[in-house]
KETORTOR-228295 format. One record per residue (C-alpha): residue in three letters; residue number from 1; y, z, x. Coordinates in steps of 0.5 Angstrom, whole numbers, plus 500, padded with zeros to 3 digits. Layout:
N
<aa = ALA&i = NUM&y = Y&z = Z&x = X> $
...
END
This chain:
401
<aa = UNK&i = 1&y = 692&z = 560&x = 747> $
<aa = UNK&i = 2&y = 693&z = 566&x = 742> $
<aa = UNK&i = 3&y = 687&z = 569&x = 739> $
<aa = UNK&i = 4&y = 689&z = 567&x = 732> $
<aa = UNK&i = 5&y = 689&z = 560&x = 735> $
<aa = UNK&i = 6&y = 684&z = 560&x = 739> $
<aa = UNK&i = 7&y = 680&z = 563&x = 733> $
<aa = UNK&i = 8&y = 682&z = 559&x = 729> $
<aa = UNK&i = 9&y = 680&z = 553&x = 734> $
<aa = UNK&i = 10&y = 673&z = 555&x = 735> $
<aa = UNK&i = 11&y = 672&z = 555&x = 727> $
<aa = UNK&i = 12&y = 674&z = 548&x = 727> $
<aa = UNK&i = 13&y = 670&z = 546&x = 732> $
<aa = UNK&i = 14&y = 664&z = 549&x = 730> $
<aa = UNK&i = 15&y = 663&z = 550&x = 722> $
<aa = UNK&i = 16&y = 663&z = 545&x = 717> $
<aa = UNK&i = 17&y = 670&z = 543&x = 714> $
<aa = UNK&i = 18&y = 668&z = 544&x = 707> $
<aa = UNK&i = 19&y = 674&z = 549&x = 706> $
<aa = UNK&i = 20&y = 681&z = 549&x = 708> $
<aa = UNK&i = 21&y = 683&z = 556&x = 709> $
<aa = UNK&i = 22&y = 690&z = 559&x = 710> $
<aa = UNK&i = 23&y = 691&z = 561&x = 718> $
<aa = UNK&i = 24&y = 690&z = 567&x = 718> $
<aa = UNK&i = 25&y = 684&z = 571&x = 721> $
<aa = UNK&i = 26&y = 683&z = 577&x = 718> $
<aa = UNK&i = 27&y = 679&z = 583&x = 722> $
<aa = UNK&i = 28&y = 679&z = 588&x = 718> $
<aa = UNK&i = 29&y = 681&z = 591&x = 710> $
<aa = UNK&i = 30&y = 683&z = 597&x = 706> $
<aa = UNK&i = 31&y = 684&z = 597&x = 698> $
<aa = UNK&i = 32&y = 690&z = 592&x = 698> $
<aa = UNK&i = 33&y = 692&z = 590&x = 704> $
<aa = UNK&i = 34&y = 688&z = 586&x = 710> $
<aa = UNK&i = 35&y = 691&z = 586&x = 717> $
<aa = UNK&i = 36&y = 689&z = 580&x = 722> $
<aa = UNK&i = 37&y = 686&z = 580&x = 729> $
<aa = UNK&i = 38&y = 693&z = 581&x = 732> $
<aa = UNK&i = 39&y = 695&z = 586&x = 728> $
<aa = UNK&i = 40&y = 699&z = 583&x = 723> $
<aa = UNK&i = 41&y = 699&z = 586&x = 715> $
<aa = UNK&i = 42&y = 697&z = 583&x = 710> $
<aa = UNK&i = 43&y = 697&z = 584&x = 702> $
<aa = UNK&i = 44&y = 691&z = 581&x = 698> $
<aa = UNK&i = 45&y = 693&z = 578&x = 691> $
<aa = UNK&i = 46&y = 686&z = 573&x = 692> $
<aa = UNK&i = 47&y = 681&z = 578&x = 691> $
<aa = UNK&i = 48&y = 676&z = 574&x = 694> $
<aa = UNK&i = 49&y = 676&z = 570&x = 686> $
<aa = UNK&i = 50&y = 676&z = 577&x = 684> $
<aa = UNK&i = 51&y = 670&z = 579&x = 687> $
<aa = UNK&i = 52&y = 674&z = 585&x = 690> $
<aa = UNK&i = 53&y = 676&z = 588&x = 684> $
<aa = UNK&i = 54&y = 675&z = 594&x = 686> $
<aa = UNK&i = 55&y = 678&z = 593&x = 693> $
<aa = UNK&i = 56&y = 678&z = 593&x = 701> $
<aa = UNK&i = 57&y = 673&z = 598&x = 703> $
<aa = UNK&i = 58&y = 672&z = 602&x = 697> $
<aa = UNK&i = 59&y = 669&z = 608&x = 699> $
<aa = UNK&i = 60&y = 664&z = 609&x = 694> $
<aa = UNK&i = 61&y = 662&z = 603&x = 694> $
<aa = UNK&i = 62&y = 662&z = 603&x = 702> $
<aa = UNK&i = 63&y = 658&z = 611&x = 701> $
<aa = UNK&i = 64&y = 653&z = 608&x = 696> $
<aa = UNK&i = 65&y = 652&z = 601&x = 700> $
<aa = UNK&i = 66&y = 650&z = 606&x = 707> $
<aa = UNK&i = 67&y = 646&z = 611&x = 703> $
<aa = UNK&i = 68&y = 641&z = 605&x = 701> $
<aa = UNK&i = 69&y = 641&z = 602&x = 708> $
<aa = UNK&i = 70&y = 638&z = 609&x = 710> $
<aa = UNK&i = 71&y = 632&z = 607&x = 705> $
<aa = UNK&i = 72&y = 631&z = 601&x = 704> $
<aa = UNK&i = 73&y = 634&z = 594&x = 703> $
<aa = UNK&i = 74&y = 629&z = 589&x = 700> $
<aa = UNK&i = 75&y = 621&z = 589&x = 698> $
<aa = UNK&i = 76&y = 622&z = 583&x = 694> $
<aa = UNK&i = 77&y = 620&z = 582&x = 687> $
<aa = UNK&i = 78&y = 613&z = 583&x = 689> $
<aa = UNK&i = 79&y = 613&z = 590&x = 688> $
<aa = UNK&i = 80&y = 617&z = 595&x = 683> $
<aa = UNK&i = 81&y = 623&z = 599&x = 688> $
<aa = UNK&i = 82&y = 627&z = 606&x = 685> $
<aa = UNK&i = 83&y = 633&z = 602&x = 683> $
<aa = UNK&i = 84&y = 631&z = 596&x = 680> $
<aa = UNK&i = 85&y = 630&z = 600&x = 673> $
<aa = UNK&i = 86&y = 636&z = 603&x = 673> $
<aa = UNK&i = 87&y = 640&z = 597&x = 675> $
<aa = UNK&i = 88&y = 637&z = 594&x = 669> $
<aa = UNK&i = 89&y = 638&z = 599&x = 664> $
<aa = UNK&i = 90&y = 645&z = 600&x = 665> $
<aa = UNK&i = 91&y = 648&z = 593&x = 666> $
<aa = UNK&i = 92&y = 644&z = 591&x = 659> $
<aa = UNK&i = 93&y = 648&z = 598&x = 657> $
<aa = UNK&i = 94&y = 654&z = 595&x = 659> $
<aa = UNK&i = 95&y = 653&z = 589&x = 657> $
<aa = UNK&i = 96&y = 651&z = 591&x = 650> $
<aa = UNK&i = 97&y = 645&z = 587&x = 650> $
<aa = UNK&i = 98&y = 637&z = 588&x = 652> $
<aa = UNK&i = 99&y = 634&z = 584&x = 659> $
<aa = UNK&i = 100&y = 637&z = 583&x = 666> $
<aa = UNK&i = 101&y = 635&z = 578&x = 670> $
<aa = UNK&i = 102&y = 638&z = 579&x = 677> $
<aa = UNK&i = 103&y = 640&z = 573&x = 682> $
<aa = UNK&i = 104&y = 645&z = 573&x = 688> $
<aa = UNK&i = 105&y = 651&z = 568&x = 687> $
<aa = UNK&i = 106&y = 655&z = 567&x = 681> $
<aa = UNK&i = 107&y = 651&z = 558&x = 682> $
<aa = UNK&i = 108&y = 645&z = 562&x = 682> $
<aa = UNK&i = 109&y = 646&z = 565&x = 676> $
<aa = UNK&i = 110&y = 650&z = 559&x = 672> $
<aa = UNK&i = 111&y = 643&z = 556&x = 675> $
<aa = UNK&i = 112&y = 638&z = 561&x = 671> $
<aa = UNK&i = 113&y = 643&z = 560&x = 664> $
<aa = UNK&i = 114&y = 641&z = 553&x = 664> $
<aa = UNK&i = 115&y = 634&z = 555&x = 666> $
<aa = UNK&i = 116&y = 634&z = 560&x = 661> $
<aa = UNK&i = 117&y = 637&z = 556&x = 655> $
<aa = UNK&i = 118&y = 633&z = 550&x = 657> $
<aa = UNK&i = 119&y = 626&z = 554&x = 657> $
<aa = UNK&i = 120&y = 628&z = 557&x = 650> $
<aa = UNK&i = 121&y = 630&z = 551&x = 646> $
<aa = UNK&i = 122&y = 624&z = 548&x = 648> $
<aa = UNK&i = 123&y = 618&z = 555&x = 646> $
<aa = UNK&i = 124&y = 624&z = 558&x = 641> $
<aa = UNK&i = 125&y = 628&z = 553&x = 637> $
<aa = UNK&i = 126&y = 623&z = 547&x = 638> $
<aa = UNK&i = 127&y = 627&z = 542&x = 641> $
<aa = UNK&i = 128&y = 622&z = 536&x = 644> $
<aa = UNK&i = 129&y = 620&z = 536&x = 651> $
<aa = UNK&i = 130&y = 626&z = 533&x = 656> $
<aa = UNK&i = 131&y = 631&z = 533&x = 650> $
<aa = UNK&i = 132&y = 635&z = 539&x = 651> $
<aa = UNK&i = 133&y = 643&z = 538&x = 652> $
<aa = UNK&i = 134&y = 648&z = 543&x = 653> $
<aa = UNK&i = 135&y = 655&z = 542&x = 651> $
<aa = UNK&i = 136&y = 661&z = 544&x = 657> $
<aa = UNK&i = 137&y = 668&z = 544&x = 658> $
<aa = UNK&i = 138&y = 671&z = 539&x = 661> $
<aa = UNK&i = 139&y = 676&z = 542&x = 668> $
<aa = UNK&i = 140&y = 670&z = 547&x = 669> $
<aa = UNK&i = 141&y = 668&z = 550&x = 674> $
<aa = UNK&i = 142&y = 661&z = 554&x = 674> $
<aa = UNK&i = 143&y = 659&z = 553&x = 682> $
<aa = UNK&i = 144&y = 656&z = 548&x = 686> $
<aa = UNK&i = 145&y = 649&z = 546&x = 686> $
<aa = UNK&i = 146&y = 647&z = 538&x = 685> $
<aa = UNK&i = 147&y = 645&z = 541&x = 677> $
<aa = UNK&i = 148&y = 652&z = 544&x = 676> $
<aa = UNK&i = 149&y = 657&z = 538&x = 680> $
<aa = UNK&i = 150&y = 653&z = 534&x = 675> $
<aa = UNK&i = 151&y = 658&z = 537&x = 668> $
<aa = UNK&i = 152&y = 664&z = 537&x = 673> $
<aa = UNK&i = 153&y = 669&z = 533&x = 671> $
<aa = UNK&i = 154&y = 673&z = 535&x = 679> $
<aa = UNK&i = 155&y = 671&z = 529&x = 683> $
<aa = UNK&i = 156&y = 673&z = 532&x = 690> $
<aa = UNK&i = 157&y = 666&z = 537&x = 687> $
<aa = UNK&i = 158&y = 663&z = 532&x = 685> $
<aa = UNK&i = 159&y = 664&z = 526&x = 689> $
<aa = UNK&i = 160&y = 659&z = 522&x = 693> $
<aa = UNK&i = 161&y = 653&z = 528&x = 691> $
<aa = UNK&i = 162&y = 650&z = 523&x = 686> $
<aa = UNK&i = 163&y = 645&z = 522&x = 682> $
<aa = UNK&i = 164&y = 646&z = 528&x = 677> $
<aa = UNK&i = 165&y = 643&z = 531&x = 673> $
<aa = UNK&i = 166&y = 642&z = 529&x = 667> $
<aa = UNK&i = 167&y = 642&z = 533&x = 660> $
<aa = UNK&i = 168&y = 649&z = 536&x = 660> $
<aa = UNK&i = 169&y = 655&z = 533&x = 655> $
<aa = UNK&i = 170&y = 662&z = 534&x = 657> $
<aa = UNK&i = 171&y = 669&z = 536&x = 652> $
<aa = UNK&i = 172&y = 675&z = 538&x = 652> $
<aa = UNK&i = 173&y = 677&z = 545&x = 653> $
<aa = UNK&i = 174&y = 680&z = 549&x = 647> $
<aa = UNK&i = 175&y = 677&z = 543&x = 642> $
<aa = UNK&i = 176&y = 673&z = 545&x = 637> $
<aa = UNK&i = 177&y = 673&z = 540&x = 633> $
<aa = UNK&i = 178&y = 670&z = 536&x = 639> $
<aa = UNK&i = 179&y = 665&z = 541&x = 640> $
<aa = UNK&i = 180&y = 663&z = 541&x = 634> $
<aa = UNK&i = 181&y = 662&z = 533&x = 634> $
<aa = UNK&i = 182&y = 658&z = 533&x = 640> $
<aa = UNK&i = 183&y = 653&z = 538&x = 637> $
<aa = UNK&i = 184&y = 646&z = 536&x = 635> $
<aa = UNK&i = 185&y = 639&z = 537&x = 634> $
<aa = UNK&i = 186&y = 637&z = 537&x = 641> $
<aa = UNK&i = 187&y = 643&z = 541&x = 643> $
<aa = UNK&i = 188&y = 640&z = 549&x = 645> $
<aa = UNK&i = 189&y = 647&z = 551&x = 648> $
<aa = UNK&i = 190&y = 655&z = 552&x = 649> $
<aa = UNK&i = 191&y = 656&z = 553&x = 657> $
<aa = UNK&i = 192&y = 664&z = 556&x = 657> $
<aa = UNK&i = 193&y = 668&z = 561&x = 662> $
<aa = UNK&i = 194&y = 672&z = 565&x = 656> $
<aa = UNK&i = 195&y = 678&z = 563&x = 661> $
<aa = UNK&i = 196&y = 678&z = 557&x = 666> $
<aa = UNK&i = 197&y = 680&z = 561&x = 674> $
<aa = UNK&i = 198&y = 678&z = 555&x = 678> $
<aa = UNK&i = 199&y = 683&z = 550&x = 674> $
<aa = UNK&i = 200&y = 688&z = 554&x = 674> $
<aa = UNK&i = 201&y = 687&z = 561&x = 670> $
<aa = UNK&i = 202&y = 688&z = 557&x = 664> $
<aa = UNK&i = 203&y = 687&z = 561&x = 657> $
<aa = UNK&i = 204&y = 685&z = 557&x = 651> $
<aa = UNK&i = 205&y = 687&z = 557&x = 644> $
<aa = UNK&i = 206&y = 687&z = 563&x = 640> $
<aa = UNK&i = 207&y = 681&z = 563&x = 635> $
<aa = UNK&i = 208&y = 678&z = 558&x = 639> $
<aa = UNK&i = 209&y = 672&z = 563&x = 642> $
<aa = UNK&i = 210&y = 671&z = 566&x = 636> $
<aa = UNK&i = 211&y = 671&z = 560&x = 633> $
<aa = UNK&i = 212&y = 665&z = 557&x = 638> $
<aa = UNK&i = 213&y = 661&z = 563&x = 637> $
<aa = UNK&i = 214&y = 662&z = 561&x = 629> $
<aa = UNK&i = 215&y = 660&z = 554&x = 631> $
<aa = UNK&i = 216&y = 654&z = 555&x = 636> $
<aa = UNK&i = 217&y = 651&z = 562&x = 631> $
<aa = UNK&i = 218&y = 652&z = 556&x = 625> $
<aa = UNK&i = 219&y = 646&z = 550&x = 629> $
<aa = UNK&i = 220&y = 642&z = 556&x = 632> $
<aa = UNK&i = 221&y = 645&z = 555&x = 639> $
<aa = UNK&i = 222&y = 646&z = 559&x = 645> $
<aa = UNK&i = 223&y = 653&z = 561&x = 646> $
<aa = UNK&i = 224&y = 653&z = 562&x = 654> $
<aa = UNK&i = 225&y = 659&z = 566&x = 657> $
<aa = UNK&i = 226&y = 661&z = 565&x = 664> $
<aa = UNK&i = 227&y = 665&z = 571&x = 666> $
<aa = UNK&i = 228&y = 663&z = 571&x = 673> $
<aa = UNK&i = 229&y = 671&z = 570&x = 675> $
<aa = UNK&i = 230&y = 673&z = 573&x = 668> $
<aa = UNK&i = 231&y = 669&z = 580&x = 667> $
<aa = UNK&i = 232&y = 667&z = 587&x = 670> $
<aa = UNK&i = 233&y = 675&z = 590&x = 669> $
<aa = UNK&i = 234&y = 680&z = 584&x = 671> $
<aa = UNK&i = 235&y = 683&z = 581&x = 665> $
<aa = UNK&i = 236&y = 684&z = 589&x = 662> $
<aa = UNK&i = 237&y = 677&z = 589&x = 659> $
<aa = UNK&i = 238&y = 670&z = 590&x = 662> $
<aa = UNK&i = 239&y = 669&z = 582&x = 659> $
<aa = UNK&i = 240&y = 674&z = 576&x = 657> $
<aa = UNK&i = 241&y = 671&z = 575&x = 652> $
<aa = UNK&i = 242&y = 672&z = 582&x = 648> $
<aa = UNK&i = 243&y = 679&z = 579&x = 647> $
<aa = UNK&i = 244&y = 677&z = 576&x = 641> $
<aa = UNK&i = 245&y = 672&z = 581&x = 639> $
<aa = UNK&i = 246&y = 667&z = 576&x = 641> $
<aa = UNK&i = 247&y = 659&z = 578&x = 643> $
<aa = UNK&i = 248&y = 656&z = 571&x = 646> $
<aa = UNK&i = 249&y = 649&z = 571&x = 647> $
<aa = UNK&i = 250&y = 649&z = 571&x = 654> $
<aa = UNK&i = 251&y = 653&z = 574&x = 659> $
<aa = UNK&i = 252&y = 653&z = 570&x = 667> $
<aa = UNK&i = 253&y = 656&z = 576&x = 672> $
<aa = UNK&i = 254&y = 656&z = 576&x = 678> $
<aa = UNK&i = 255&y = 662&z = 577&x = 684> $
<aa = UNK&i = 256&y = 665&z = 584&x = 682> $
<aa = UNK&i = 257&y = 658&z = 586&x = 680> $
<aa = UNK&i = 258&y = 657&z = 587&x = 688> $
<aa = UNK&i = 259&y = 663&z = 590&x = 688> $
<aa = UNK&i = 260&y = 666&z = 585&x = 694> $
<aa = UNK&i = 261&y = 660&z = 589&x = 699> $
<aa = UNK&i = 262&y = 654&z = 584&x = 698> $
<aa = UNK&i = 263&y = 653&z = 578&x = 693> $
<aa = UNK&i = 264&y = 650&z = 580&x = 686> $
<aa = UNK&i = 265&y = 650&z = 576&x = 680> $
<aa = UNK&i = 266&y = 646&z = 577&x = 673> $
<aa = UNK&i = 267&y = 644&z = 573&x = 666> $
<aa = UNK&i = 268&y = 644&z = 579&x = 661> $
<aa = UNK&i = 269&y = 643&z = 578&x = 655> $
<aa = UNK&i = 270&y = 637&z = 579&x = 648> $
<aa = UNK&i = 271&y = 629&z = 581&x = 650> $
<aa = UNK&i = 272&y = 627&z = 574&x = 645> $
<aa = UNK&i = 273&y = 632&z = 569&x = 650> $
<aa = UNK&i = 274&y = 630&z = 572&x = 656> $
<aa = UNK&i = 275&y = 623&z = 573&x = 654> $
<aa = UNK&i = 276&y = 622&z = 567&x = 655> $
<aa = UNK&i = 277&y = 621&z = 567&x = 662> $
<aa = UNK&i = 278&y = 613&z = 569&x = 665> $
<aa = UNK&i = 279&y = 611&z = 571&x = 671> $
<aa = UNK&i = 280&y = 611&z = 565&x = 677> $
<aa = UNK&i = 281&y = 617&z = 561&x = 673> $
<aa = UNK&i = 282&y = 623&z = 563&x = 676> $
<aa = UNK&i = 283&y = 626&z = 568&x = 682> $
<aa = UNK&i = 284&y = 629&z = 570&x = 688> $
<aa = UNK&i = 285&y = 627&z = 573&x = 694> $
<aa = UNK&i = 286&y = 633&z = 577&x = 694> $
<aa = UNK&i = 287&y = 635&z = 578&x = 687> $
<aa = UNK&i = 288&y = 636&z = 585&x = 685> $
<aa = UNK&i = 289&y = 634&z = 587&x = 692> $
<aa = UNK&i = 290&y = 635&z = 595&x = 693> $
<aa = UNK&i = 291&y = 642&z = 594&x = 697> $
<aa = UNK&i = 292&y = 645&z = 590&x = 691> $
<aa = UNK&i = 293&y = 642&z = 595&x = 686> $
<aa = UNK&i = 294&y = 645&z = 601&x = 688> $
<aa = UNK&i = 295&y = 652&z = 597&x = 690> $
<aa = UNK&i = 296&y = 652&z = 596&x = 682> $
<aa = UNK&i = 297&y = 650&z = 601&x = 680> $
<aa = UNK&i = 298&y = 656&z = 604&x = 683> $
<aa = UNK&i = 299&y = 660&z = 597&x = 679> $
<aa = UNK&i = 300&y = 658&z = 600&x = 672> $
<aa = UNK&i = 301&y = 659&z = 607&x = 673> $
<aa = UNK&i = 302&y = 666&z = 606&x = 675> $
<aa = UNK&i = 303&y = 667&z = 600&x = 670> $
<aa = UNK&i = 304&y = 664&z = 605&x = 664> $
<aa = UNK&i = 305&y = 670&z = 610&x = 666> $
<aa = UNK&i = 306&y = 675&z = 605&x = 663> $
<aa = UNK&i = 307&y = 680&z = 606&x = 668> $
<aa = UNK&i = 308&y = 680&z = 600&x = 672> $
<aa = UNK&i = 309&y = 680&z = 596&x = 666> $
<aa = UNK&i = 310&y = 686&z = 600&x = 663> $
<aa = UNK&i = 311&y = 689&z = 599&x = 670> $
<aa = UNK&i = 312&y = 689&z = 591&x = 669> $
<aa = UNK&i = 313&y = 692&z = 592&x = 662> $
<aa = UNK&i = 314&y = 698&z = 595&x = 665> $
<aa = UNK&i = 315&y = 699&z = 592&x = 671> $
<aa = UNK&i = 316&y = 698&z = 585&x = 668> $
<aa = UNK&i = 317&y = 703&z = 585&x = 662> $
<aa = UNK&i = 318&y = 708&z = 588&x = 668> $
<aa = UNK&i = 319&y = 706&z = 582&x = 671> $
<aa = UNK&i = 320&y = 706&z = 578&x = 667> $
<aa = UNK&i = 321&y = 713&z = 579&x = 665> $
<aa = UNK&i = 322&y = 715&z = 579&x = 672> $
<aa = UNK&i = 323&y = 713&z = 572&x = 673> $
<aa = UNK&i = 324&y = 716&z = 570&x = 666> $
<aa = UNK&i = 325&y = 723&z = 572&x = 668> $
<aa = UNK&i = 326&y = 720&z = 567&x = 674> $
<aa = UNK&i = 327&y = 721&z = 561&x = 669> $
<aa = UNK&i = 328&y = 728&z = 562&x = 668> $
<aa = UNK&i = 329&y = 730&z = 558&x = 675> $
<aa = UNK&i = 330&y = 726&z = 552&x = 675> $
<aa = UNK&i = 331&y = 722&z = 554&x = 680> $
<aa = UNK&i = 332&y = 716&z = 556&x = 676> $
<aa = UNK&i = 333&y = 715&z = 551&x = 671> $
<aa = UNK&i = 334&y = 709&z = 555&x = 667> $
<aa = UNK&i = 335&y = 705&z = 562&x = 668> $
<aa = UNK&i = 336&y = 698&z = 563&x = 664> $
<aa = UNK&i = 337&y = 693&z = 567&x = 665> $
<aa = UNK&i = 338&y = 691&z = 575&x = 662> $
<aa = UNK&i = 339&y = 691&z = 581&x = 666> $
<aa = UNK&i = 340&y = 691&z = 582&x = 673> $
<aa = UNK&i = 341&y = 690&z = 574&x = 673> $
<aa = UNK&i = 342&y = 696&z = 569&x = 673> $
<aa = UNK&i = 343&y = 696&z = 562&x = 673> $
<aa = UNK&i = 344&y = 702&z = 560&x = 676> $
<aa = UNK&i = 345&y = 704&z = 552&x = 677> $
<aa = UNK&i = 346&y = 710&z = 551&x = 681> $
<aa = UNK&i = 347&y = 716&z = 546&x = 680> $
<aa = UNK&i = 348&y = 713&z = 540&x = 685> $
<aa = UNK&i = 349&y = 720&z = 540&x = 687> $
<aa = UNK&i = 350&y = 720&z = 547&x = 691> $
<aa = UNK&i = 351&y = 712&z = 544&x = 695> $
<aa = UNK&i = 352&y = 705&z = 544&x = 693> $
<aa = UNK&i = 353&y = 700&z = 550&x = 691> $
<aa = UNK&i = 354&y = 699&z = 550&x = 699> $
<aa = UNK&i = 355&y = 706&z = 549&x = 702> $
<aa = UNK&i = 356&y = 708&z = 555&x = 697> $
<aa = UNK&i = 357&y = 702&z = 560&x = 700> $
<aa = UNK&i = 358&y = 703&z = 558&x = 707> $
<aa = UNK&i = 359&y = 711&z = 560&x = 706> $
<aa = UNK&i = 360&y = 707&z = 567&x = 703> $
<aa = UNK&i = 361&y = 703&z = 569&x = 708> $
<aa = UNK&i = 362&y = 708&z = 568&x = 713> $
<aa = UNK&i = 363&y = 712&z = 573&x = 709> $
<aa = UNK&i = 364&y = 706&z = 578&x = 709> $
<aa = UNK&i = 365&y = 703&z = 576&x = 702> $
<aa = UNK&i = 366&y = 696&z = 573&x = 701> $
<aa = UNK&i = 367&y = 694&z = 567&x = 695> $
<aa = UNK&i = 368&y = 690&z = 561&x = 694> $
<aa = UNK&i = 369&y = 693&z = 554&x = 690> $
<aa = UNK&i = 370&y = 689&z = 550&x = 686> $
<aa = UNK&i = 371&y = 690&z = 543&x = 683> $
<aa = UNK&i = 372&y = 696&z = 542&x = 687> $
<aa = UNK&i = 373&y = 702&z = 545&x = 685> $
<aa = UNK&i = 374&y = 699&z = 552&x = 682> $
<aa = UNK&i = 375&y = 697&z = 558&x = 685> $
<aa = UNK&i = 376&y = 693&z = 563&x = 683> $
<aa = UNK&i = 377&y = 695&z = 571&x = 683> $
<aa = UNK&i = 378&y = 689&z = 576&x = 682> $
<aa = UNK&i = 379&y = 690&z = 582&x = 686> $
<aa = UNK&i = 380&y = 685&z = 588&x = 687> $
<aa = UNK&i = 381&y = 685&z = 592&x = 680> $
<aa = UNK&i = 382&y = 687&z = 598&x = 685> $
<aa = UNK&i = 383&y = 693&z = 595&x = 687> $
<aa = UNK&i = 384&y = 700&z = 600&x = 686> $
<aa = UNK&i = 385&y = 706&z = 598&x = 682> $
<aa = UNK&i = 386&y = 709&z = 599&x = 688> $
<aa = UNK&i = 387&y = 705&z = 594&x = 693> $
<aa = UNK&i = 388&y = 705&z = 589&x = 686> $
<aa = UNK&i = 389&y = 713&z = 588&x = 685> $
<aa = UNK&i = 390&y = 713&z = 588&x = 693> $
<aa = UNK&i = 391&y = 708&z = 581&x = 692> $
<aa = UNK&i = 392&y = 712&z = 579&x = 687> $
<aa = UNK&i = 393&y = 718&z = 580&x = 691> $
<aa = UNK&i = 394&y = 716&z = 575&x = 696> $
<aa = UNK&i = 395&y = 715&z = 570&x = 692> $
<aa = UNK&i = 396&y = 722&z = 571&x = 689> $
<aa = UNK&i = 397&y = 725&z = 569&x = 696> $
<aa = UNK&i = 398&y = 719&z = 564&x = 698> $
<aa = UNK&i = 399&y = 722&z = 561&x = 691> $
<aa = UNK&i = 400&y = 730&z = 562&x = 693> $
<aa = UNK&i = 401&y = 734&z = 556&x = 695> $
END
């Protein structure tokens, strides 16, 4: 058996099938591109769901993660570390807001927004105990736990995990007039991603996200960015959200804020929201660890140079143009998406999202479909021009009769 087969084969075997992942074997990466355990290569345009904005192997973040495993790497929250205050103060700065609480994985951060947004209304804006409700989107997707599949409308993710946690009321997405609608008293905040990566890079209306911050400012509610997939560089801005000129009361990061090293997330936002919290009441063992505050501390810095943002601009409206001439043949029905991040969604008559990426990586490219007859498109921010229309070329053919 070949060692891609036979790796392939022990993993079926052995680890749960909770994922369907492309035939490939990666053994090792750098920048752009990954090569499998037979040696064949590979150009990423998945980026982990953009935890790799920064690349395979980037080297000062590869430098700053060995420098710390030399110092140290956990204390836990028991006591006070070298790098925590630092991380704190610069991702605040970043953010523009006063308090981070640090976390490990993007659910775990949605996880203490909700928390977070609960405990508040409860001790600052006074809604009754057990009342609070928060308003979602409909076709979200902010992670996995049993509380965060409850305000899923994706059945393959919420299916057979019930009963669900109650407290959360879905609307459409893009509707302010329903999102006004669903508000009332007892409503302490809107949980939005400013573009929606898991449902196929779907970018709402103009107007709409600032219309949100208007609404939810107007009835004393939070406005909650989900900018885990959407934020640190990959639409062209350091977040989504800046598009629209738009601040919400909270920011939720995670992927590349661990510069695809190791998992980071936070919840950023004022010291009145995130004050609300007291010792005992919330936590993790391993949230802003040594190891994941000086790999972030690396994220912000490059982030603050404003290169890689610019980078995602400028390559993402060449990409975008690039796919748009693709809707000309009847192949790509629709593109979507801002910056390095495209939506694209196939004719049904040339394969589904799956048959297209597996035609890709058999030339050599690497993407993910979602829904069926999309795929996502979403490079590392370092990728060359020249590696980008290469990519692009190979979906030409794949999409070539």
């Amino acid at each position: 058996m070949a060692t891609t087969d036979r790796a392939i084969a022990s993993a079926e075997a052995h680890s749960a099938h909770n994922y369907h992942p492309l035939p490939v074997v990666i053994a090792s990466a750098d920048g752009a591109w990954m090569t499998d355990v037979e040696g064949r290569r590979f150009l990423d345009m998945l980026a982990g769901y953009s935890a790799l904005n920064f690349g395979h192997g980037n080297r000062r973040l590869i430098d700053a993660a060995k420098a710390q495993l030399e110092r140290v790497t956990l204390t836990s929250r028991a006591f006070h570390h070298d790098r925590f205050a630092d991380f704190c103060t610069q991702l605040a700065e970043l953010c523009g807001m006063e308090m981070v609480l640090p976390m490990n994985t993007g659910a775990e951060a949605v996880e203490t927004a909700v928390k977070t947004a609960r405990k508040w209304g409860y001790r600052t804006k006074g809604v009754p105990d057990g009342t609070a409700k928060i308003i979602v989107a409909a076709d979200n997707f902010h992670g996995r736990t049993t509380t965060i599949i409850s305000f899923s409308t994706d059945e393959e993710a919420r299916a057979d995990y019930g009963p669900y946690t109650p407290g959360f009321e879905i609307v459409p997405y893009g509707d302010l007039a329903a999102l006004d609608a669903a508000m009332t008293d007892n409503t302490v905040a809107v949980l939005l991603e400013p573009i929606q990566g898991e449902a196929g890079v779907l970018v709402p209306p103009p107007g709409y996200l600032a219309g949100v911050r208007e609404l939810t400012r107007a009835r004393n509610v939070l406005f909650i960015a989900d900018e885990i997939q959407s934020g640190l560089g990959r639409t062209g801005k350091t977040f989504a959200l800046e598009h629209e000129g738009v601040v919400p009361d909270m920011y939720v990061l995670g992927k590349a804020l661990g510069g695809g090293v190791v998992p980071v997330s936070a919840v950023v936002s004022s010291a009145e929201i995130l004050g609300v919290f007291r010792p005992g009441e919330h936590g993790s063992t391993f949230g802003g660890n040594p190891l994941a505050c000086a790999v972030a501390l690396e994220v912000i810095a490059m982030l603050r140079t404003g290169e890689y943002q610019q980078r995602a601009a400028e390559l993402g409206d060449h990409l975008h143009h690039e796919l748009g001439l693709m809707t000309t043949g009847g192949a790509v029905e629709t593109v979507r998406g801002r910056g390095l991040w495209a939506g694209v969604d196939i004719s049904p008559s040339y394969g589904t999202g799956r048959e297209i990426s597996e035609k890709l990586m058999d030339r050599g490219v690497l993407v993910k479909d979602t829904h069926g007859s999309t795929i996502r498109i979403a490079p590392p921010l370092v990728i060359s021009k020249e590696d980008l229309d290469w990519g692009l070329e190979q979906l030409r053919a794949v999409l070539t009769r």
